[in-house]
N, C-alpha and C positions, 0 to 999 in steps of 0.2 A: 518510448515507441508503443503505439497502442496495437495489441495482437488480435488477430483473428475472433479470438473465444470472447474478448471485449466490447468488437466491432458488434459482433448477434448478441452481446448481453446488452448493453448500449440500445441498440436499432428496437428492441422489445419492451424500453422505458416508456410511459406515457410522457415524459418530458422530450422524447424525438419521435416515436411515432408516426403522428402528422405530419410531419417535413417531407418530402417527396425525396426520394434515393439522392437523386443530384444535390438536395441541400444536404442532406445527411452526409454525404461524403465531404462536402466543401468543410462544415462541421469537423471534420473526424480528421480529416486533414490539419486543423489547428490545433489540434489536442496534445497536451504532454502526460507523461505517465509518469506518478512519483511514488519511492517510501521512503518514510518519514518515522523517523522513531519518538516513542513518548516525550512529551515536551516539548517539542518541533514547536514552531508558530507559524502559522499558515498564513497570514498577514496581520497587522496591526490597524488596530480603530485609527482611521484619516489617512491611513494607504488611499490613493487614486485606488476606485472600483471598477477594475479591466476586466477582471474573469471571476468566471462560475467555477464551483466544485463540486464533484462529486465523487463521494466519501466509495471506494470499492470495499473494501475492509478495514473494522475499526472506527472508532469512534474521537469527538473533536468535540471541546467545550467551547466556546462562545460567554465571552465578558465585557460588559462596560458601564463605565464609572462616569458617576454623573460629574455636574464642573465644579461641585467642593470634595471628588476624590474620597467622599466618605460610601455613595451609595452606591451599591455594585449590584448589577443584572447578571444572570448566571444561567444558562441554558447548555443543552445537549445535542447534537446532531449526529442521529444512528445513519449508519451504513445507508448505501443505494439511495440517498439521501443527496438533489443537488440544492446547493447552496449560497448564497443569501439572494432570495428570491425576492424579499419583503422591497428591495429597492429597486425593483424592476423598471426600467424609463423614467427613472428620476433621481436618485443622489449620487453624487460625482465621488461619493470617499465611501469606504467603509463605517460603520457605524460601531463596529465591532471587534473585537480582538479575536482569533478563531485558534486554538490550542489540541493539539493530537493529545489526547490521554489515552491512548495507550497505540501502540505501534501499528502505523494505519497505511493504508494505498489509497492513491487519491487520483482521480485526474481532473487538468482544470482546462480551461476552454476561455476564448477572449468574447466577453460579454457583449460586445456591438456587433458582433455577426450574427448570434442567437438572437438580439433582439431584431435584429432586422427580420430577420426570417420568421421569427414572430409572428408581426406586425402584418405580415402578407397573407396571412394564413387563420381562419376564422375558427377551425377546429382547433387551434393550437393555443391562440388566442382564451377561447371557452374553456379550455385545461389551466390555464396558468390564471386564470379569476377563479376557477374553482379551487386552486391549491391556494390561493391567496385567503381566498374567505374562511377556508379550512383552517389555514394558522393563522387568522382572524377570531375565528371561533373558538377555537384552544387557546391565544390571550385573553378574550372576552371573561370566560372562565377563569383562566390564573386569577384575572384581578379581582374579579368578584369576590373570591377566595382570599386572598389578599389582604380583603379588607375586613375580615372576619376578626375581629375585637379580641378573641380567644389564640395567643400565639401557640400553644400545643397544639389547635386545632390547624393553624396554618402550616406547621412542622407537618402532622401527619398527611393534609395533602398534597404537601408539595412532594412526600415519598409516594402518594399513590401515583404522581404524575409521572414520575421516575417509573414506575412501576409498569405503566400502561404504555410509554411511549419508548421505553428503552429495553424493556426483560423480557426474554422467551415462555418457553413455556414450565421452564425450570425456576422461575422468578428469580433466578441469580444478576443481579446489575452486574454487565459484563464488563464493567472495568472500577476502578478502585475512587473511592468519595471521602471527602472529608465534611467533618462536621459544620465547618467556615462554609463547605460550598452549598450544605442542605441550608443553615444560617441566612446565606445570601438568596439562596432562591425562595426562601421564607420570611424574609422581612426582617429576621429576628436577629436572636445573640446565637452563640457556640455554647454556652450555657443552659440556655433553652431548650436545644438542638439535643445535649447532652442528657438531661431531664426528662425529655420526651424518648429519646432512644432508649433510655434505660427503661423505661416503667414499657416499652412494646416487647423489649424483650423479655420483661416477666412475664408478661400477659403469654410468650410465645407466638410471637404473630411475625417476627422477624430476627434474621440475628446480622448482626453486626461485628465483625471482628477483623482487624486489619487494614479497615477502608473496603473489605468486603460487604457489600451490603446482599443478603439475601431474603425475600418476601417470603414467609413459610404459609402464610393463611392470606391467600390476594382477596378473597370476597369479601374480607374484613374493610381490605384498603376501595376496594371496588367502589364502596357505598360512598366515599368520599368524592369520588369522581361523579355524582349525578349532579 
């Protein structure tokens, strides 16, 4: 059941907004409210794609695996965060696995009423192309990155990207990484991954302990991000 304190945190998102009251409520009226404890799976890649999510507390990894099952995509979706946008008026499945790591609240919404109301609506419209192009522009980047010859150099920014798009102001990653998973977002090995983790925490730029990942020097990692 979606409550009151939800409905005004909700109604003050640039992703509703624009919708006029009456769609807003039609909206709000489909909504379910969920928790989900770590390791939940939110859906699976080639689920039918009926509904939207959004993350209220807590955070959900996002994976998938090419068709020889060796290469795997690895991303992050923070909080206040709705999701998967990329397929917006166009793919009928999911494309993606979506995974709670760490104990999260969620609500999800059935994707053909949003679009509809959309589509009618020009401001709203003009937001959902600017958030497109936006995570347009942050893959443009990954890949760039990506394809950087030097694999420590691609380990350390795939943690600045972890850095900018997931940690406070405290640089603590708010929930727990493995080496497999920097690995996968980096092209590389766990070895690599291992290699590079080591020689940052001599340098003291970062520490690492438990799947705790914390940034101790972010303007170090900054530079990677231009």
């Amino acid at each position: 059941m979606i409550s009151k304190v939800h409905y005004q945190e909700l109604r003050v998102l640039e992703d509703f907004q624009h919708f006029s009251m009456q769609q807003f409520d039609q909206i709000m009226a489909t909504m379910t409210f969920r928790k989900v404890k770590k390791g939940q799976i939110l859906f699976f890649e080639g689920d039918k794609r009926d509904r939207l999510f959004l993350i209220l507390s807590g955070y959900a990894k996002i994976e998938q695996f090419d068709v020889t099952g060796f290469f795997q995509y690895t991303d992050y979706v923070r909080q206040k965060t709705i999701f998967p946008y990329g397929d917006l008026f166009s793919q009928e499945n999911y494309h993606f696995t979506a995974t709670a790591v760490t104990d999260l609240e969620y609500i999800s919404f059935p994707l053909d009423i949003y679009e509809k109301f959309s589509l009618t609506n020009t401001q709203q419209m003009k937001m959902l192309y600017q958030k497109l192009s936006q995570l347009l522009r942050q893959h443009e980047v990954r890949l760039r990155n990506l394809v950087v010859s030097s694999a420590s150099v691609r380990v350390t920014q795939s943690l600045a990207f972890l850095m900018h798009e997931m940690c406070g102001d405290d640089g603590k990653l708010p929930f727990g990484i493995t080496t497999i998973d920097i690995a996968n977002m980096s092209g590389t090995t766990r070895e690599t991954v291992s290699h590079v983790l080591k020689q940052l925490k001599e340098e003291e730029v970062l520490s690492f302990k438990g799947r705790q990942l914390t940034f101790l020097d972010k303007s170090y990692f900054s530079t990677y991000l231009a």
